[in-house]
Structures are given as structure tokens and as C-alpha cells.
KOLLUM-808936 format. One record per atom (N, C-alpha, C): residue number from 1; atom name; x, y, z. Coordinates in nm, 4 decimals, m for minus. Layout:
<nugus>
NUM; CA; X; Y; Z
...
</nugus>
This chain:
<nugus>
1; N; m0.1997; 0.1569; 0.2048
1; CA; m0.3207; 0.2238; 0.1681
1; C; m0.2893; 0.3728; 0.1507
2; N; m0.3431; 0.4318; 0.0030
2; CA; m0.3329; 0.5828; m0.0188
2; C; m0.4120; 0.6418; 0.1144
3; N; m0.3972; 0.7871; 0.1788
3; CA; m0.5036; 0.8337; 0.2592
3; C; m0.4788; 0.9678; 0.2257
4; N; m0.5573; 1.0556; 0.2577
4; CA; m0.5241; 1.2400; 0.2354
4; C; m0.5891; 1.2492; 0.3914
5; N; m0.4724; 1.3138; 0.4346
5; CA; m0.4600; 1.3464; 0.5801
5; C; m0.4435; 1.5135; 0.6093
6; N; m0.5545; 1.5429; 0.6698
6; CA; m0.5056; 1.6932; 0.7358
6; C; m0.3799; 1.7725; 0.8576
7; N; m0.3150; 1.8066; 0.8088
7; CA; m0.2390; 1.8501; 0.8787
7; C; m0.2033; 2.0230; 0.9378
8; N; m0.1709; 2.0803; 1.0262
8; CA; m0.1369; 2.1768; 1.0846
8; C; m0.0011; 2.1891; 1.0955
9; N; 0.0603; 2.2629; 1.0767
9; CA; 0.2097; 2.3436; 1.0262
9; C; 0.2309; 2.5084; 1.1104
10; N; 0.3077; 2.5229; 1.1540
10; CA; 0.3466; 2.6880; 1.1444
10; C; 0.5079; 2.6630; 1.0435
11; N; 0.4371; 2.7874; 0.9609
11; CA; 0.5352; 2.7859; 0.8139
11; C; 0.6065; 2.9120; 0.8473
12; N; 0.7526; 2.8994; 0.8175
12; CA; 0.8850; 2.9963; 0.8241
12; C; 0.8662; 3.0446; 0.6445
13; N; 0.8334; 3.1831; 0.6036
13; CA; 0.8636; 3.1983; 0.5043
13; C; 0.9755; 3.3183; 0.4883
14; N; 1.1002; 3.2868; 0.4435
14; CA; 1.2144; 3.3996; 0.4714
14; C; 1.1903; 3.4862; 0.3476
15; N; 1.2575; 3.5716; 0.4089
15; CA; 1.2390; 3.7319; 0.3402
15; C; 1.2552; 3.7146; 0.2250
16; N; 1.3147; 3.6376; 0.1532
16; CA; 1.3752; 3.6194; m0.0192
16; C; 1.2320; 3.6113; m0.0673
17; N; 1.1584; 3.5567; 0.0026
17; CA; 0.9878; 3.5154; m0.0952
17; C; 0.9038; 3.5913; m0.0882
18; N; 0.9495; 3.7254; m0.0229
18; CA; 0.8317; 3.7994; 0.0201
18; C; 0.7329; 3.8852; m0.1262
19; N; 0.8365; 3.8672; m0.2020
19; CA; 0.7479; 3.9612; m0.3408
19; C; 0.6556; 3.8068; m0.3854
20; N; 0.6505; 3.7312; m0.3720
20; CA; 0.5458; 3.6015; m0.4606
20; C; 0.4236; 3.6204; m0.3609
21; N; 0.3140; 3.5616; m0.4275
21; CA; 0.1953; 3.5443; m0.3525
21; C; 0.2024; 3.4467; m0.2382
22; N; 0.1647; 3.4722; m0.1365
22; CA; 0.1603; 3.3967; m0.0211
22; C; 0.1558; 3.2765; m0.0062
23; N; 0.0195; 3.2164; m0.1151
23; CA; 0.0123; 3.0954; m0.0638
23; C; 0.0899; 2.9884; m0.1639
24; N; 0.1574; 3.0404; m0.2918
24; CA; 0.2826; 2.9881; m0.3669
24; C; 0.3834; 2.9816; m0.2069
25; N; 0.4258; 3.0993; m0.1583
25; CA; 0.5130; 3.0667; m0.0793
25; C; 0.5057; 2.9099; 0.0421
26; N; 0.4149; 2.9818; 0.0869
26; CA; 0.3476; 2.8298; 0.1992
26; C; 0.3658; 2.7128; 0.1120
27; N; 0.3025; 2.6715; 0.0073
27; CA; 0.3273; 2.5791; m0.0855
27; C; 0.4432; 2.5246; m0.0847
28; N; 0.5131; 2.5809; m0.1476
28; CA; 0.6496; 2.5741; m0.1742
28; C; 0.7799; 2.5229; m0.0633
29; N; 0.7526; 2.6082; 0.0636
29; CA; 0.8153; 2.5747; 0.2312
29; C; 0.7240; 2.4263; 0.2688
30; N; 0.6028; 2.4372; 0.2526
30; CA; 0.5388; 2.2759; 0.3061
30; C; 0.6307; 2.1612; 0.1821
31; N; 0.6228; 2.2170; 0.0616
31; CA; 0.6565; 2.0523; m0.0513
31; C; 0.8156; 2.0316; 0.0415
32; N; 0.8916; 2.1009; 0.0143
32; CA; 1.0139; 2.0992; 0.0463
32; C; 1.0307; 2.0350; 0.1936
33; N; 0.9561; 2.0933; 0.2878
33; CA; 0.9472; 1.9950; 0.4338
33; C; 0.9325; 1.9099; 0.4311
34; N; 0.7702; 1.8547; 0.3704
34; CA; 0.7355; 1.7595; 0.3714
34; C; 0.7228; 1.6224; 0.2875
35; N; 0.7193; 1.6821; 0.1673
35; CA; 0.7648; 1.5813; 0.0193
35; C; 0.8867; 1.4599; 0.0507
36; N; 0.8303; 1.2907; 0.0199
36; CA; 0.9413; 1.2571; 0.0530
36; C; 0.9884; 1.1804; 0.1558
37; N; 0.8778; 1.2318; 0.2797
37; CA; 0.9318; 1.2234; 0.4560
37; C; 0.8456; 1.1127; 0.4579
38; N; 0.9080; 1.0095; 0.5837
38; CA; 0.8422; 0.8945; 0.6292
38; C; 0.8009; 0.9107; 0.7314
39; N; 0.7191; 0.8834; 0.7789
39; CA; 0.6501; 0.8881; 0.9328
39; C; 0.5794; 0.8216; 0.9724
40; N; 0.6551; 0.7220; 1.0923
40; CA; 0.5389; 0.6178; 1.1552
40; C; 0.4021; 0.6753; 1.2166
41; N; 0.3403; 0.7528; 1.2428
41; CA; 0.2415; 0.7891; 1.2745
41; C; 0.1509; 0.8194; 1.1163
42; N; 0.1981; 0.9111; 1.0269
42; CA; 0.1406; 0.9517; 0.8903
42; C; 0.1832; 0.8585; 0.7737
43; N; 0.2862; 0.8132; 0.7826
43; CA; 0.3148; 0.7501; 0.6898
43; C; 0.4284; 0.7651; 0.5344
44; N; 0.4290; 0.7525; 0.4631
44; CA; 0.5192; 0.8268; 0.3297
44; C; 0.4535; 0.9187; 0.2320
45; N; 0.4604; 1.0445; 0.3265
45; CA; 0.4221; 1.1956; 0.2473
45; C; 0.4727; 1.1825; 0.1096
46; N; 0.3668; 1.1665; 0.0197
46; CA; 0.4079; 1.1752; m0.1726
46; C; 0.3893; 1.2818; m0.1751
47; N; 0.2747; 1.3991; m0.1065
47; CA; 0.2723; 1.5378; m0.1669
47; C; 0.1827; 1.5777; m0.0608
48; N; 0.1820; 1.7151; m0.1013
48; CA; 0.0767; 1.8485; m0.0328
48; C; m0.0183; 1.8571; m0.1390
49; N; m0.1180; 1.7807; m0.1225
49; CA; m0.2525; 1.8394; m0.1844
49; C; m0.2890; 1.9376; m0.2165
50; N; m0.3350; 2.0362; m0.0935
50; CA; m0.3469; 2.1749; m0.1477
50; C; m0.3258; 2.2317; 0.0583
51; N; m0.3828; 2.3730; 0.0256
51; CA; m0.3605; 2.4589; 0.1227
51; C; m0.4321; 2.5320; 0.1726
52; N; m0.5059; 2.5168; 0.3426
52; CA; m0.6810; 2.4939; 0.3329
52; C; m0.6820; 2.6777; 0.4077
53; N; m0.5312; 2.6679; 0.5064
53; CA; m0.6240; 2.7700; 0.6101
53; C; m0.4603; 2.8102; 0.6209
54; N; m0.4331; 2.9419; 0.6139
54; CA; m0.2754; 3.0453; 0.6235
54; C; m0.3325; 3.1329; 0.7394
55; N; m0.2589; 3.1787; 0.8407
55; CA; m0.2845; 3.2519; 0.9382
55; C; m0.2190; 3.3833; 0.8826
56; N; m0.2473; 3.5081; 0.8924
56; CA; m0.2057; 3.6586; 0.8545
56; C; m0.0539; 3.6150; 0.9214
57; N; 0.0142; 3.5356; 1.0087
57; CA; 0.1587; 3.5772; 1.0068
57; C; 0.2486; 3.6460; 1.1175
58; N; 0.3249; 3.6447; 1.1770
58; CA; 0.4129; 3.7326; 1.2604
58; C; 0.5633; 3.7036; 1.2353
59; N; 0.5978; 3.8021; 1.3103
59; CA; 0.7454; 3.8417; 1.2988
59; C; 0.8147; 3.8121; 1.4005
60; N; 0.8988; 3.7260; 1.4017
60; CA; 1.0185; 3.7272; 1.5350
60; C; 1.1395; 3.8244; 1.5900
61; N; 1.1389; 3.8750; 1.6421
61; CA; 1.2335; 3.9605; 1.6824
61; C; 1.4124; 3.8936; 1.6865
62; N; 1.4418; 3.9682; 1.5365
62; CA; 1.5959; 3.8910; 1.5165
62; C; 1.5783; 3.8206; 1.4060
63; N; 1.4848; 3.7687; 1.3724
63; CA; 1.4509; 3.6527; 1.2367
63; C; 1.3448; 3.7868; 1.1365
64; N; 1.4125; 3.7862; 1.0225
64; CA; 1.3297; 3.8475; 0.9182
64; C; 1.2289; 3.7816; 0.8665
65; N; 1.2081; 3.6693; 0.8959
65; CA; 1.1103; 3.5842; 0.8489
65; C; 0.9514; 3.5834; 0.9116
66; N; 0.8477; 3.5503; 0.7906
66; CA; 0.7557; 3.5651; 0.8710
66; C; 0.7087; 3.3907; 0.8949
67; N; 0.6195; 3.4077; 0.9574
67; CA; 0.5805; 3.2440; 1.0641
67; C; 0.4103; 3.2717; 1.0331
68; N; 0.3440; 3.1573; 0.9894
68; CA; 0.1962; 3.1615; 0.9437
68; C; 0.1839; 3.0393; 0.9775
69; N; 0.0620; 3.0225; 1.0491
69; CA; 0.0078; 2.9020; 1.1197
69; C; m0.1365; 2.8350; 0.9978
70; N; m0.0618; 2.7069; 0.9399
70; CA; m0.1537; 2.6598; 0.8415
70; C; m0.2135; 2.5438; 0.8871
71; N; m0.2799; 2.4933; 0.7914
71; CA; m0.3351; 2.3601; 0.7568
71; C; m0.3344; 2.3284; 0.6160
72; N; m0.3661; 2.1915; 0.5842
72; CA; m0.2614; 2.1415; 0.4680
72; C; m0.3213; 2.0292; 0.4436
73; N; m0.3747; 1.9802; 0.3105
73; CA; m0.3642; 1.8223; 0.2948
73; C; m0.2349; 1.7648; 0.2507
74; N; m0.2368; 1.6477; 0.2867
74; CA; m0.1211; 1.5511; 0.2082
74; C; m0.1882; 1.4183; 0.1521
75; N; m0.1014; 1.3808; 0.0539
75; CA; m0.1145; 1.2536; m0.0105
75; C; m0.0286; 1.1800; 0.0835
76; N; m0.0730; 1.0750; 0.1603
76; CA; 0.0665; 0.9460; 0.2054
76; C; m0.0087; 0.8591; 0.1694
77; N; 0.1055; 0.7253; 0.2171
77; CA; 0.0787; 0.6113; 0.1688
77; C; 0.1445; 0.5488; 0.2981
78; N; 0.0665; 0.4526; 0.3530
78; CA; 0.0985; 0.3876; 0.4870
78; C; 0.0496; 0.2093; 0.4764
79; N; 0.1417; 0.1387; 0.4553
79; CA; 0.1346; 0.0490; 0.4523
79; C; 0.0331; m0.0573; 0.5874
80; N; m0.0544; m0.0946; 0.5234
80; CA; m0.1541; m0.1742; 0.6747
80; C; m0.1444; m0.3107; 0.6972
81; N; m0.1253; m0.3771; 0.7893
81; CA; m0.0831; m0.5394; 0.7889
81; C; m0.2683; m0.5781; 0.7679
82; N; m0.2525; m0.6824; 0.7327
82; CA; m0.3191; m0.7683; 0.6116
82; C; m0.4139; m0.6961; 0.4956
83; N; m0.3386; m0.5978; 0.4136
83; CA; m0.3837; m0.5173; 0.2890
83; C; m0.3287; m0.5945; 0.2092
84; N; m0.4126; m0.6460; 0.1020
84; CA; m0.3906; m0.6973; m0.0606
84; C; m0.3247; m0.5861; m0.0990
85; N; m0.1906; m0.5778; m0.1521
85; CA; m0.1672; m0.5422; m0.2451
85; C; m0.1039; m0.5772; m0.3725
86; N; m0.1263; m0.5039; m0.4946
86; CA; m0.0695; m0.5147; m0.6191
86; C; 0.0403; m0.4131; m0.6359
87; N; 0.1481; m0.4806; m0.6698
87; CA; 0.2767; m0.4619; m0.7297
87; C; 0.3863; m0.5259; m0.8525
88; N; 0.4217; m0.4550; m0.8187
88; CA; 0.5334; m0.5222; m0.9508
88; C; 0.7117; m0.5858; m0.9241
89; N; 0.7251; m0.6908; m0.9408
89; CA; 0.8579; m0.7666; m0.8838
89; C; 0.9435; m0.6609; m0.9898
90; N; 1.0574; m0.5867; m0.8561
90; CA; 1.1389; m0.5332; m0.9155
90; C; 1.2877; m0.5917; m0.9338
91; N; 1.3141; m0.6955; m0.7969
91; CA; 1.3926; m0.7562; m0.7952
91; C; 1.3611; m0.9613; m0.7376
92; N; 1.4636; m1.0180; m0.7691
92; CA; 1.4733; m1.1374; m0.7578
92; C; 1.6290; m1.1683; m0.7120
93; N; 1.6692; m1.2288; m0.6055
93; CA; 1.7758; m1.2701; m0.5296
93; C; 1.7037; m1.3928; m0.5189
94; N; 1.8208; m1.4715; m0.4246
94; CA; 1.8289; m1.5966; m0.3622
94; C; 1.7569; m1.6319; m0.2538
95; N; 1.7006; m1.5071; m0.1443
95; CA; 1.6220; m1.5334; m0.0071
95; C; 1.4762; m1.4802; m0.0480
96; N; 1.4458; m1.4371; m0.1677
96; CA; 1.2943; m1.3991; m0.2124
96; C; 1.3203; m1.3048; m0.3403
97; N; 1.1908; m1.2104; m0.3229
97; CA; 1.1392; m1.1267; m0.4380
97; C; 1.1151; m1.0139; m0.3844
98; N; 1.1723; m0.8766; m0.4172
98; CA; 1.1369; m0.7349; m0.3938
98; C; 1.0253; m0.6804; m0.4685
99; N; 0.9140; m0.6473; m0.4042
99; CA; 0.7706; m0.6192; m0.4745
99; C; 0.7969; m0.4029; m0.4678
100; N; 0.7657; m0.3492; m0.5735
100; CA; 0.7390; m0.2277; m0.5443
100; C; 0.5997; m0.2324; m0.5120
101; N; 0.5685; m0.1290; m0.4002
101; CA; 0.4262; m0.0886; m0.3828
101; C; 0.4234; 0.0322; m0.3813
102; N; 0.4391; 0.1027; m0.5052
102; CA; 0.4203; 0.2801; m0.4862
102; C; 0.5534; 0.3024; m0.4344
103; N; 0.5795; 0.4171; m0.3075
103; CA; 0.6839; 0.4723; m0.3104
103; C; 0.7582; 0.3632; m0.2109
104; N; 0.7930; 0.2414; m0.1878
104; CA; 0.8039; 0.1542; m0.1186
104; C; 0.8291; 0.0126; m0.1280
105; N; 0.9355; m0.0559; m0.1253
105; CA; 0.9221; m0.1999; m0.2008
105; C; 0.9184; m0.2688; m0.0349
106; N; 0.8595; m0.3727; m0.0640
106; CA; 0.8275; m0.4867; 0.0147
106; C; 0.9018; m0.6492; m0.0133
107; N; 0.9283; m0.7189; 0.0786
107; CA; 0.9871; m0.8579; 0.0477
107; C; 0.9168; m0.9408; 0.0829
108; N; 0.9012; m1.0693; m0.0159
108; CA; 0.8128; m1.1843; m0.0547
108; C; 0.8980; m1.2811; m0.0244
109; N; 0.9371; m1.3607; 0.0909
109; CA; 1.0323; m1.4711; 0.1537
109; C; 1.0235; m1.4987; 0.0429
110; N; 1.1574; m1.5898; 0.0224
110; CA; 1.0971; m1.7580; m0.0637
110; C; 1.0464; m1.8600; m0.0128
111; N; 1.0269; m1.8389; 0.0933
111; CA; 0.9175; m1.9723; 0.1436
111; C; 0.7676; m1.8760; 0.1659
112; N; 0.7686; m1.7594; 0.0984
112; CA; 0.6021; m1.7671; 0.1001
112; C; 0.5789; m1.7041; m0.0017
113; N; 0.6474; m1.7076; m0.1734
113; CA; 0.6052; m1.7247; m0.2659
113; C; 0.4886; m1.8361; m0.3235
114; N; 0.4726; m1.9768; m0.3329
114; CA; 0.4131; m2.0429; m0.3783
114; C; 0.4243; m2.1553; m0.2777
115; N; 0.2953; m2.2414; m0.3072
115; CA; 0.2893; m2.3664; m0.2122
115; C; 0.3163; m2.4655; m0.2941
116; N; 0.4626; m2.4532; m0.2914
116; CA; 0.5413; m2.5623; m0.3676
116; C; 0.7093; m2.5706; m0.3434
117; N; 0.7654; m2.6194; m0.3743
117; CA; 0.9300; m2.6526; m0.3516
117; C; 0.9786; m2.5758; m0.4438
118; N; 1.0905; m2.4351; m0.4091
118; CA; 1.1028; m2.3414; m0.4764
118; C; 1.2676; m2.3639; m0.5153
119; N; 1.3820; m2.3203; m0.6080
119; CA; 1.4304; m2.2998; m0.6107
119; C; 1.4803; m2.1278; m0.6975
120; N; 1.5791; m2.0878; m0.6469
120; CA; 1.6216; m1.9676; m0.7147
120; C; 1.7379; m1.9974; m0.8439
121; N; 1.7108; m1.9534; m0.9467
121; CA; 1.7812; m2.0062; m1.0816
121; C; 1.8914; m1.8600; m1.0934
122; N; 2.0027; m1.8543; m1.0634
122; CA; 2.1143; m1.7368; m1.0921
122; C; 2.0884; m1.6289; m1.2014
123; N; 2.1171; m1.7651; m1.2981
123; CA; 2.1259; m1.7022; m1.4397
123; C; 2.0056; m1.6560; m1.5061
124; N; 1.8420; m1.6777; m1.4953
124; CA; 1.7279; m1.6006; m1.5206
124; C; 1.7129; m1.5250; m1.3818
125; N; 1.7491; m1.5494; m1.2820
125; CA; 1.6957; m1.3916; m1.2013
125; C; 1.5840; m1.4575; m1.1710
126; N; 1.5244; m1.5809; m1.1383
126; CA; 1.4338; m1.6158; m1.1367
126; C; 1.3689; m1.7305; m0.9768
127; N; 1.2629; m1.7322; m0.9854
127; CA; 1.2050; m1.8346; m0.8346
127; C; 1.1166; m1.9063; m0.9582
128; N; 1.1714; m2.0530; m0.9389
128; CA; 1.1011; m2.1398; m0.9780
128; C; 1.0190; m2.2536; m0.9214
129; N; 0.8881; m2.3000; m0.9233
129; CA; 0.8298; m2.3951; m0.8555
129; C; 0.8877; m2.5375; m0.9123
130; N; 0.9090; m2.6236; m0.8563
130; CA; 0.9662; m2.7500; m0.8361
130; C; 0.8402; m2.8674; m0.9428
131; N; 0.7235; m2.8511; m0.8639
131; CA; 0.6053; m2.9588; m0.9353
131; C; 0.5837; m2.8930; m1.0407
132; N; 0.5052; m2.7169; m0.9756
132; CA; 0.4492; m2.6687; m1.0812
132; C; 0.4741; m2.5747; m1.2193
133; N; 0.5923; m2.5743; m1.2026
133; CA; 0.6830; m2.5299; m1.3056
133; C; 0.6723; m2.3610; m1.3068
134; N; 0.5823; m2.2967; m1.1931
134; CA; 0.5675; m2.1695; m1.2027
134; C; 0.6329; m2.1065; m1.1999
135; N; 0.7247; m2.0154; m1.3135
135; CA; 0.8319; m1.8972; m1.2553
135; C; 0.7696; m1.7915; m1.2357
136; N; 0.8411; m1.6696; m1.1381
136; CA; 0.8494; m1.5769; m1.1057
136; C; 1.0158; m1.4829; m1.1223
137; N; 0.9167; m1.3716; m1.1581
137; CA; 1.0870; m1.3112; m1.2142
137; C; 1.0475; m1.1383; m1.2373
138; N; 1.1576; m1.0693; m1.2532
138; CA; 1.1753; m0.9546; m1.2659
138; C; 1.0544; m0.8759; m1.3859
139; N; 0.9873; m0.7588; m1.3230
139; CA; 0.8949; m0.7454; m1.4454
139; C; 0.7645; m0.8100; m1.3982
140; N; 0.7017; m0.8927; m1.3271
140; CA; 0.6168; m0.9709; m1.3274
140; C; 0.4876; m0.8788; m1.2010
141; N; 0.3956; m0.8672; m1.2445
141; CA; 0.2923; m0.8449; m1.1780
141; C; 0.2381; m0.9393; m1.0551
142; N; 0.2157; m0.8405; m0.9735
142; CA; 0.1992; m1.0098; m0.8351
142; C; 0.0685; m0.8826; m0.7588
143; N; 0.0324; m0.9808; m0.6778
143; CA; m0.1003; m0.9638; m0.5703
143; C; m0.0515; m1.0070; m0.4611
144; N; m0.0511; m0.9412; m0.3102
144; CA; 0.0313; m1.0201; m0.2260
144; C; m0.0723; m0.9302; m0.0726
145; N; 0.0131; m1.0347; 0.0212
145; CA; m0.0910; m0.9898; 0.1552
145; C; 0.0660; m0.8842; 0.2302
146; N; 0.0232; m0.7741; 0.3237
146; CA; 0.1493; m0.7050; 0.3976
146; C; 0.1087; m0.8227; 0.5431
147; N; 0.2071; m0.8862; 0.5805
147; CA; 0.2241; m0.9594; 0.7305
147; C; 0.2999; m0.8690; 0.8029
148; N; 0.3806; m0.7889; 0.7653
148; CA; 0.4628; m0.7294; 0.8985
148; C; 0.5267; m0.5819; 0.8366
149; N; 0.5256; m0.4809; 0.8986
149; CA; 0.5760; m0.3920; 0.8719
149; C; 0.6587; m0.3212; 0.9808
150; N; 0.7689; m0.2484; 0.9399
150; CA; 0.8957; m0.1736; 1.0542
150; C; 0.8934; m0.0541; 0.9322
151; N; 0.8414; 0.0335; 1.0239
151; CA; 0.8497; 0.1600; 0.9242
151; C; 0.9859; 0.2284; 1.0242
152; N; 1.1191; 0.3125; 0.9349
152; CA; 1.2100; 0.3603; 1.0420
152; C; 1.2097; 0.5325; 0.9723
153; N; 1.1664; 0.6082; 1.0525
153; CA; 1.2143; 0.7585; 1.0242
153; C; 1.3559; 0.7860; 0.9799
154; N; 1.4472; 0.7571; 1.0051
154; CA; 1.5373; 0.8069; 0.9743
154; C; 1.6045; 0.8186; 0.8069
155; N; 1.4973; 0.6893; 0.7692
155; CA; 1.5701; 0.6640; 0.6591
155; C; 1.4706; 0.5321; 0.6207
156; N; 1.4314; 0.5875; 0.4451
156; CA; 1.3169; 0.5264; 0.4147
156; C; 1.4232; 0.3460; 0.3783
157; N; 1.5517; 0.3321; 0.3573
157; CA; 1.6009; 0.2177; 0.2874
157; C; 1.5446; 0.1206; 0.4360
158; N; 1.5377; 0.1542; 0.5691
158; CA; 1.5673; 0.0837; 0.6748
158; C; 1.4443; 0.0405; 0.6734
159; N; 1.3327; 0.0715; 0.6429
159; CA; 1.1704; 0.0309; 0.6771
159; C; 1.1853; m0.1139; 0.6129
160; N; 1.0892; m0.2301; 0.6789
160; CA; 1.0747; m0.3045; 0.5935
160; C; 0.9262; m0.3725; 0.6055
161; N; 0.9050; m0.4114; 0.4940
161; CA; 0.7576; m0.4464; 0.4568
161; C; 0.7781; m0.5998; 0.3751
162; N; 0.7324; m0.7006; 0.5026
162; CA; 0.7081; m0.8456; 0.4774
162; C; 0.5797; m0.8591; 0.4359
163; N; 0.5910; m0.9372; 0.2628
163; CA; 0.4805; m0.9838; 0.2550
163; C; 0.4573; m1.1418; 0.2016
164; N; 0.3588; m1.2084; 0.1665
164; CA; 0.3399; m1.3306; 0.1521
164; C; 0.2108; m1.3570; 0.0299
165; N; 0.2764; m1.4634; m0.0598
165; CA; 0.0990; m1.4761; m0.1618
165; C; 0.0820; m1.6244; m0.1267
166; N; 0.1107; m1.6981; m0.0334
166; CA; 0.0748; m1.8489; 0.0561
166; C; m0.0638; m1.8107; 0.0275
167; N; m0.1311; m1.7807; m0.0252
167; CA; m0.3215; m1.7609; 0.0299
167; C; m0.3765; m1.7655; m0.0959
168; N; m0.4974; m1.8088; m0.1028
168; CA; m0.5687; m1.8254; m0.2073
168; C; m0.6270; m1.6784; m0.2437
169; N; m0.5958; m1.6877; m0.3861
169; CA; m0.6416; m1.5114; m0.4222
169; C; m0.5195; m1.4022; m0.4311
170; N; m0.4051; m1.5127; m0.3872
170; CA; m0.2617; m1.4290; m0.3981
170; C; m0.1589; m1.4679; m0.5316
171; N; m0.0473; m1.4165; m0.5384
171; CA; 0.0200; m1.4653; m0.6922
171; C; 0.0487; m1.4096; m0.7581
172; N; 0.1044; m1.4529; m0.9118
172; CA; 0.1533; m1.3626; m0.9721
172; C; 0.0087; m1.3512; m1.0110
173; N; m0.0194; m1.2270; m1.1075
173; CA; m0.1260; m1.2129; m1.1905
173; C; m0.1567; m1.3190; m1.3108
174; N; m0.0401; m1.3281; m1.3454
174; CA; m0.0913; m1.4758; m1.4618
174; C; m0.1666; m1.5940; m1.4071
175; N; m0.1007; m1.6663; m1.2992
175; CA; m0.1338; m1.7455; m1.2427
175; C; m0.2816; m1.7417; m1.1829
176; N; m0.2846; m1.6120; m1.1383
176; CA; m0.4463; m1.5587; m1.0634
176; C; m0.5792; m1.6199; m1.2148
177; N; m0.5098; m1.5274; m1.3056
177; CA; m0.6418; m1.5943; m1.4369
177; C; m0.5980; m1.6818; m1.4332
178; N; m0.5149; m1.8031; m1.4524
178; CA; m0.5011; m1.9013; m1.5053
178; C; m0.5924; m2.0054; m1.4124
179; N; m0.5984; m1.9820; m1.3135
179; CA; m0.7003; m2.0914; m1.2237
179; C; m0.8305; m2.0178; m1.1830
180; N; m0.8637; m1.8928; m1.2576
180; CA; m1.0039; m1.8579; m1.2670
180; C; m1.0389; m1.9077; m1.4183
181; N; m0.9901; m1.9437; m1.5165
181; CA; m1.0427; m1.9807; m1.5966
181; C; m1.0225; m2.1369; m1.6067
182; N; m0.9565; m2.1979; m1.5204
182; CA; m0.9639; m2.3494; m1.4711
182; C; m1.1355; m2.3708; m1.3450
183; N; m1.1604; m2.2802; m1.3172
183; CA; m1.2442; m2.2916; m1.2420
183; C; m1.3587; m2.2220; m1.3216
184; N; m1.4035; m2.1631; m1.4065
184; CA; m1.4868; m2.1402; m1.4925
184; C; m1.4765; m2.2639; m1.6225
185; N; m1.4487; m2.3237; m1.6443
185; CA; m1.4353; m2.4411; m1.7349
185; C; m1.4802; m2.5097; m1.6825
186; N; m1.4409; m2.6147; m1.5301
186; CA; m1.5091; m2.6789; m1.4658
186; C; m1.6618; m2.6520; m1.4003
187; N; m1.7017; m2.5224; m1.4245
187; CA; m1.8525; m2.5093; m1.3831
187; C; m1.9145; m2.4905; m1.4947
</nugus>
């Protein structure tokens, strides 16, 4: 889920910036901190919104720099266990499907792609259903539930985000119309 979260900062702005306008500077020291960063408490900072409240500033004795006590919005994105989301299959292996969700990809087992007997095909890059002939593959639009998430600070590759479309209302997107207009025919 997108959220814009308020935050509080004391900002280091070094002497090199002192001829620009202030709150370019603050700007500029927050994107660079914060742009980027994962955080289990906030989540994956995409940006600094804007820049609500700069304190006039002090000086450290020994450091030329000045120190201004702010506040700050951010854009993150924090993944919530059981959120629908829509993404796009970026990858396809042998143990599932890599979904991007924004700044973040997520994995779709192969046993909780479809409620059917799946195999993985090498040579299309592909998860195929057994009865229902449904493929899934690289490129493909999907709807899916988050079951489990491990968000790790250190390093956004380590987080991981399990998800599943086992549920009615889940799937690729083709498939989603294709049995709303099987179910509008029959009524």
C-alpha cells in the first residue's frame, strides 16, 4: 500500500551549499538520505514529497556545517499481508513467478498459481495448467493476495514478499474477464 508519512529529521547541510536557498538545500540532503531506503517500520521511501517545517539552524563547534531540525513528507510503499495487488510477471523460473509491485517484486509459488496441475515449460518461460490449458508467462498482468512478507534493511534484494492467486477474484487479468463474461452470459 502507497502511504505519505510525516517525518522529523535534523538535516546536516555542509558549507559547500550555503549560497542556494535553504530549503533546495534540506531537499536535496533529505532525497539523498532518504530516496531508495527500506524500512521495516516505514517501509520503501520512493521520495520526499515536500518540506513542511526547517528550524533557523545551529552550528557545531569543529563542524562547519549547519544542523536544522525538519519535518518532511515521504512517498513509501509498504507491503500489507492480505492486500490485492496488481502487478506485472516479470519473471518465470521453475519454483514460480516473480510479480513486480512498484518498487518491489514478490513470488507466486507454483503451487499457488492456479487450482490446477501446473507444469513449468523451459523453452516459453512459461507455467502451464495441465486441464485448463492456462498459461502464464513473462509480460502478463496478474491480481494476487500478499500472504507473507520479510522486509530486511540491509538490503532491498533480501526482503521477500509471498504471494498467492489460489482465491477467487485472483489471476492473471485475462483469465479474471474471461469468467466474468462466462458469468454474465449465464445470467
Amino acid at each position: 500500500m502507497y502511504k505519505i508519512l510525516k517525518i522529523s529529521d535534523t538535516v546536516r547541510i555542509p558549507p559547500k551549499m550555503f549560497g542556494n536557498p535553504l530549503s533546495e538545500n534540506v531537499k536535496r540532503v533529505l532525497m539523498e538520505k532518504y530516496e531508495g531506503i527500506l524500512d521495516k517500520d516505514v517501509g520503501f521511501i520512493l521520495s520526499i514529497v515536500d518540506v513542511d517545517n526547517v528550524s533557523e539552524g545551529s552550528i557545531i563547534y569543529g563542524d562547519g556545517a549547519a544542523y536544522h531540525e525538519t519535518e518532511f513528507n515521504v512517498l513509501t510503499y509498504v507491503p500489507e499481508l492480505q492486500e490485492v495487488v496488481d502487478g506485472e510477471i516479470v519473471d518465470v523460473v521453475e519454483f514460480g513467478a516473480f510479480v513486480r509491485l512498484g518498487p518491489l517484486d514478490g513470488l507466486i509459488h507454483i503451487s499457488q498459481i492456479m487450482d490446477d496441475f501446473v507444469s513449468f515449460d523451459p523453452k516459453r518461460e512459461a507455467i502451464i495448467g495441465k486441464e485448463t490449458g492456462k498459461v502464464l508467462e513473462k509480460g502478463d498482468k496478474v491480481r494476487a493476495r500478499i500472504v507473507a512478507v520479510s522486509l530486511r534493511e540491509e538490503k532491498k534484494r533480501g526482503s521477500k514478499i509471498a504471494l498467492t492467486m489460489r482465491q477467487n477474484g485472483l489471476g492473471r487479468l485475462e483469465w479474471l474477464e474471461e469468467e466474468n463474461e462466462t458469468v454474465s452470459e449465464e445470467n
